[in-house]
Steps between C-alpha positions, in 0.01 A plus 500: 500500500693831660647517166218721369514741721920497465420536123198798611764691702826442194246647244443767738855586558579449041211741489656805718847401354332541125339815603790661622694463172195544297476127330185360442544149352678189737686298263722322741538502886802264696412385889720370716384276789632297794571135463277485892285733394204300402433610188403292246622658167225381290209625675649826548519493101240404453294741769712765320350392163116466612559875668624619199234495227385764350777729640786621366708229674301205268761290345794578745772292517537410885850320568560374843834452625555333875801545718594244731467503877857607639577461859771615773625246743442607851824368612739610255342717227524298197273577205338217360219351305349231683331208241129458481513197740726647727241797614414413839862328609738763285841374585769745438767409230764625732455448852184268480275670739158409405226785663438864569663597130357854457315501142677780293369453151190278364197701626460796206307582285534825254449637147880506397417601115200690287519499131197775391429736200 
């Protein structure tokens, strides 16, 4: 489960955020992940949680949001968002060409939003 050490190095990061504004208590905390990322939003919640207690960042709300993998047709350039299924053969919607899209979007991961007192 690499999610606990994902949540280990976000609490890390909230922690030197908080300290640098001089907050103490988490209330709510917004990350952002890649739809190929393999992360699997509950068990980074929930290794988020277990890390949590008995720190100031107990009771957190953790929302995850993912963004969806966006690709660039080799042969063209066209942006597009291939469908689940359609991840190995990625067909472009305007000139059809099916391999060597370069990935442009899909693989993050950050903290886009804190909420602390």
């Amino acid at each position: 489960m690499h999610e606990l050490s994902i949540a280990e190095s976000l609490i890390k990061i909230i922690r030197e955020e908080m300290a640098k504004h001089g907050l103490t208590k988490l209330l709510n905390v917004k990350i952002v992940y890649g739809q190929i990322s393999a992360i699997v939003p509950e068990a980074l919640e929930t290794a988020f949680e277990v890390l949590t207690v008995n720190t100031p960042f107990e009771g957190a709300k953790v929302e995850c949001e993912v963004k969806p993998m966006r690709v660039r047709c080799r042969q063209c350039g066209e942006e597009f968002s291939p469908a689940h299924e359609e991840r190995m053969i990625m067909p472009c919607p305007k000139c059809a060409t099916e391999f060597g899209h370069e990935i442009i979007a899909g693989r993050e991961l950050y903290i886009e939003n804190i909420e602390a007192e």
